[in-house]
N, C-alpha and C positions, 0 to 999 in steps of 0.2 A: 394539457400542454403548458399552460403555465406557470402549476407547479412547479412544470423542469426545467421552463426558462426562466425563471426568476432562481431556481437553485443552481442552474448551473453557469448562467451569463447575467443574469441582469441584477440580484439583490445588492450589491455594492453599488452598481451603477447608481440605481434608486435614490440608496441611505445618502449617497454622498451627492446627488444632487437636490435633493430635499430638506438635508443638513445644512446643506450652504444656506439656501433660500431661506432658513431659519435664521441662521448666525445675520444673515443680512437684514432681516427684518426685526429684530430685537436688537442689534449690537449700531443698525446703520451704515455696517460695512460690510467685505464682505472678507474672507479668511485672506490673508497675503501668503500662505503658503499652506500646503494642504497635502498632506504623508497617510501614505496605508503600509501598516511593518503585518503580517499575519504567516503562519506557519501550518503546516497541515491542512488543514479544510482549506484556513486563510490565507494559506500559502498560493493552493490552486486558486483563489480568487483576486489574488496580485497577478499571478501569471493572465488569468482572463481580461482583470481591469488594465493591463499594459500592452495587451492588441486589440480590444473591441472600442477599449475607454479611454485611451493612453493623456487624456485632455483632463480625465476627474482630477490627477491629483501629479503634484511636480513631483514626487520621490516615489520609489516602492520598493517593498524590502519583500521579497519572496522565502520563505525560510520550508525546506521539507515539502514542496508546493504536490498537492493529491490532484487532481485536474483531471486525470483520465478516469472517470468513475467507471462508467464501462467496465475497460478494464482492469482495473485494478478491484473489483465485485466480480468479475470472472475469476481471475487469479484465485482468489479468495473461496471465492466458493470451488474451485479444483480443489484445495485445501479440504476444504471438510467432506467434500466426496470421499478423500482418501481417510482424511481423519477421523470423520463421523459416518461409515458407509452405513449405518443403522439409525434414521430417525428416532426412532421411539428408544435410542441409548446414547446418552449424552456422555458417556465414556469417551477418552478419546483412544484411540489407540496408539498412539507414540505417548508413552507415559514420564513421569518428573523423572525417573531413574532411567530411560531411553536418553533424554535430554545428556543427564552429566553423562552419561558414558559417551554420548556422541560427541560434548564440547571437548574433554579429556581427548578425544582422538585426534577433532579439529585441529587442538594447539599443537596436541603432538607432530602432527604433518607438516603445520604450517604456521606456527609461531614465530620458526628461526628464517623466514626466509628474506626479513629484513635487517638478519645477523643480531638479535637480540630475542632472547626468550625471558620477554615479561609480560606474558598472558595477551598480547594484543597483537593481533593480524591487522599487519601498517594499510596492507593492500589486500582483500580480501580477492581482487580479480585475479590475483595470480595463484591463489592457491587451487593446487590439482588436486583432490583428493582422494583417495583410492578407498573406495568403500568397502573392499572385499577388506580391508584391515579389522573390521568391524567383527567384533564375535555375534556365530549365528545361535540360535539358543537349538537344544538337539530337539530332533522330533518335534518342532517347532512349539515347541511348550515354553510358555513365555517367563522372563527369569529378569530380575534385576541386575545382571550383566554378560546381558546377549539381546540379539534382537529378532523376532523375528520375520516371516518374508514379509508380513503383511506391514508390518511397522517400518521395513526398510523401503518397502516401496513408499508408504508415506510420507519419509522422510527427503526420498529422492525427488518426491512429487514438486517440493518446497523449493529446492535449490534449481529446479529446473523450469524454462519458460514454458508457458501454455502457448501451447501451438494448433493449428486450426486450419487445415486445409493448404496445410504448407505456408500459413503465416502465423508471424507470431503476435498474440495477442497482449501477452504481456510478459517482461522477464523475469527469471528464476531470482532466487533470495541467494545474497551473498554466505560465504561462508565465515560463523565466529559469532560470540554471543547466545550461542544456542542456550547455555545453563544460568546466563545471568537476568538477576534478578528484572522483572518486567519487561522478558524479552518473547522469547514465543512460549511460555505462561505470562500471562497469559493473553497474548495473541494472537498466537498460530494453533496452541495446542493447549486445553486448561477444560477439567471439570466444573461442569456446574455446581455452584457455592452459594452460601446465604448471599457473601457480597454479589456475585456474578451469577446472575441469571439465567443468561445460556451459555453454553459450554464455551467458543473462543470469541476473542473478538473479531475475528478471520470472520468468524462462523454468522454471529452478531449480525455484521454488515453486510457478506453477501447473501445472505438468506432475506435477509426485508429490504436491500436493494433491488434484486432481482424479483420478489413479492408484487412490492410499492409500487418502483419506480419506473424497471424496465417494463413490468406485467400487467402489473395492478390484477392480481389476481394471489389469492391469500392463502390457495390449496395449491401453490408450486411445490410440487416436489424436486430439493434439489440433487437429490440421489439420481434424478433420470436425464438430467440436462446433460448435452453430448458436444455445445460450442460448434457443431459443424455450422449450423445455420447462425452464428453468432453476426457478423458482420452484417448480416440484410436486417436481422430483427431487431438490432441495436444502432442502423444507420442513422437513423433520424436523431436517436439520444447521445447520437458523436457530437454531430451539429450544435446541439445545444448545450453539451456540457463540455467539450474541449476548447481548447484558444484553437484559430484557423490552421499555423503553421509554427513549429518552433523559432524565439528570437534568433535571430541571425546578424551579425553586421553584416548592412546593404542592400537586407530585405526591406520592403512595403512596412512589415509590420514591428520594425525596428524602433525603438524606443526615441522620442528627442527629450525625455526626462532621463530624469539618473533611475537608474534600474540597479536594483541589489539581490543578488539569488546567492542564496546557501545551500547546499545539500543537506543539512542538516542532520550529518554524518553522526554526533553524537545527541541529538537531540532525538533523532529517530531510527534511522534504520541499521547501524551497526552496535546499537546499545539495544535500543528494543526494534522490534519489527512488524511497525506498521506497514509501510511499503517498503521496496525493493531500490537502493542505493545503485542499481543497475540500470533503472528509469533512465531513457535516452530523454535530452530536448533537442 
């Protein structure tokens, strides 16, 4: 249990009151102003330190904030259920040549819907996309320009939220960026290589999230995990890895420092696809 509360609420708290206590004890003062800027990981621990801690530090710059680990390790691992349905084959099944054909169709659909076609989807929430546009490959024999069911469905897997007893656990991936460079290759979807170890980073994270952190148990299979009992088995690890409530003006847990959030639309999830730019706070 400490592990996950020092990973998921309390390691910043610590640094940064232990840091002081340093600077005061060497310098004789103590810091007159004190900023946490962090992104991804660091991101979700700006979001945490500005409702548990909101007293460690006068500024916080939120950038791309990961917070829901839960969630966002289920998401994930839906992902390589669809992508990896065979442990012992680190193939994926939506392959590089799956990819361009599928970004090719994305722009196609939905490049011009903010009346300019320069390779960039302004608003990814508005584009509808019709997947039946998609070539099927015949007799399901798999082809560098066609897909087949099993790769379509994996790919629908991706843009669609995980759902779970009639709630949603976490939301589906926008659409756009599919074929560009360090997006889902390899994120979502990438062979095992000299540089990359196991097949995605999707795959990476929620396979020894779910192992370590939710189980602790190192013979999880994630091909058998089913999310229905997702919320009771992971209540405890909400607690301690989410902030209580979304910032709101006029909530409790409303900031009286200066608060700074980014989506970090092109640092993360519309250029590559760590998380989901669809993330509610």
């Amino acid at each position: 249990m400490e592990r996950q509360l020092n990973f998921g609420r309390l390691a910043i708290h610590r640094t940064a009151v232990v840091s002081k206590a340093i600077m005061q004890n060497y310098y004789g003062a103590a810091p007159s102003k004190s900023y946490f800027v962090g992104c991804s990981r660091g991101g979700g621990q700006a979001m945490v330190e500005a409702q548990y801690y909101p007293e460690d530090f006068d500024g916080i710059v939120a950038g791309a904030p990961a917070f829901a680990w839960p969630a966002i390790a289920a998401k994930f691992l839906q992902h390589s259920q669809f992508n990896y349905p065979n442990p012992k084959d680190p193939n994926p099944v939506i392959t590089t040549d799956n990819l361009k054909l599928l970004h090719k169709e994305v722009l196609k659909q939905c490049d011009q819907l903010d009346g300019t076609g320069d390779g960039i989807i302004n608003n990814p929430g508005k584009c509808r996309f019709d997947f039946s546009k998609l070539p099927v490959c015949a007799n399901q024999k798999p082809g560098n320009a066609c897909l087949t069911k099993a790769q379509l469905v994996a790919i629908k897997s991706i843009y669609s939220p995980l759902v779970a007893n009639g709630n949603q656990i976490y939301p589906g991936f926008p659409f756009g960026g599919e074929a560009e460079g360090g997006s889902w290759d390899p994120w979502i979807t990438a062979a095992v290589s000299a540089r990359q170890k196991e097949p995605s980073l999707h795959y990476m994270f929620a396979t020894n999230i779910f192992k370590y952190l939710i189980f602790n148990d190192s013979t999880f299979n994630y091909t058998k995990y089913n999310f229905q009992n997702f919320a009771l088995e992971l209540r405890m690890l909400h607690l301690t890895w989410m902030p209580p409530v979304p910032i709101t003006a006029g909530s409790k847990n409303e900031m009286a420092k200066s608060f700074f959030f980014t989506d970090g639309m092109t640092l993360h999830s519309r250029q590559t696809q760590p998380l989901s730019i669809t993330m509610a706070f």
